[in-house]
N, C-alpha and C positions, 0 to 999 in steps of 0.2 A: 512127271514125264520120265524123270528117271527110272520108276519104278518096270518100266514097260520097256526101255532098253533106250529111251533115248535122252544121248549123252553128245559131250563132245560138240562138237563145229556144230549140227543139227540144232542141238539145246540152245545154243549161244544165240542162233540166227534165231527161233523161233521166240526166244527170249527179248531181241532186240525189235523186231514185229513189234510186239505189245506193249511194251515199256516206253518212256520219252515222249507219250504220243497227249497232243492238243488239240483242242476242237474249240469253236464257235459258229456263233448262228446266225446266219443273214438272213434276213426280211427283206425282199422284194417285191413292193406292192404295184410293179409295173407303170407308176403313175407320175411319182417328182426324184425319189430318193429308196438308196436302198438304208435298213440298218444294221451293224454291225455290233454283237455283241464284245465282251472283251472274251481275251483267249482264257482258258481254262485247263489245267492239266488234266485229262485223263485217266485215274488210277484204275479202273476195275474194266469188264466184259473186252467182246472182241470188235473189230471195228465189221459194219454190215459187207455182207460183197465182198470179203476176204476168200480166199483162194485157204486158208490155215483153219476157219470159221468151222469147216463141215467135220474136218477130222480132230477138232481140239475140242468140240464136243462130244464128239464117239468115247474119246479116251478120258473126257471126266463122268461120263455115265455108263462105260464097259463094266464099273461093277455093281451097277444098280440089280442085277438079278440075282446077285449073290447079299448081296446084304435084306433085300425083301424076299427071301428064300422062306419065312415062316410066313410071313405078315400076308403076302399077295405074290401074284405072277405079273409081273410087267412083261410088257410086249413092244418092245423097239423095234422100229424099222426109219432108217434114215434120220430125219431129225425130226421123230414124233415118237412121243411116247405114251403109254396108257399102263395104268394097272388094273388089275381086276383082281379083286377081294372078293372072298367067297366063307360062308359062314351057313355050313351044315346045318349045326346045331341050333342055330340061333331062332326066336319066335318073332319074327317081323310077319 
């Protein structure tokens, strides 16, 4: 994130989002009981339905077209992506 200018108070908040964060899973089978797993730290991805979700993936694939610049063209829009490879030469 730094790389892209964001620093400071911005970084710290967005940093503290992601970090520290636990999850578990309840089963609900509407009928005697629910169950409850135990909690689990969360190290990695971003939580679903985040407000931070849609723009902290734009900024870890802003440079997918500069690195498949030889190989393909990828084509982003929103939070989809596609490549297309193409091969002149090739005898398929």
């Amino acid at each position: 994130m730094e790389f892209y200018g964001i620093t400071g108070k911005t970084s710290q908040l967005i940093k503290s989002c992601l970090s520290d964060r636990y999850r578990r899973m309840i089963i609900d089978n509407n009928i005697w009981t629910k169950y409850y797993s135990d909690w689990e730290m969360v190290s990695k991805g971003i939580p679903q339905d985040s407000i931070l979700g849609p723009l902290l993936f734009l900024i870890y694939i802003n440079d997918l077209p500069f690195i498949l610049k030889d190989a393909g063209n990828p084509n982003l829009f929103a939070d989809d992506t596609s490549i297309v490879f193409s091969y002149p030469n090739s005898n398929l």
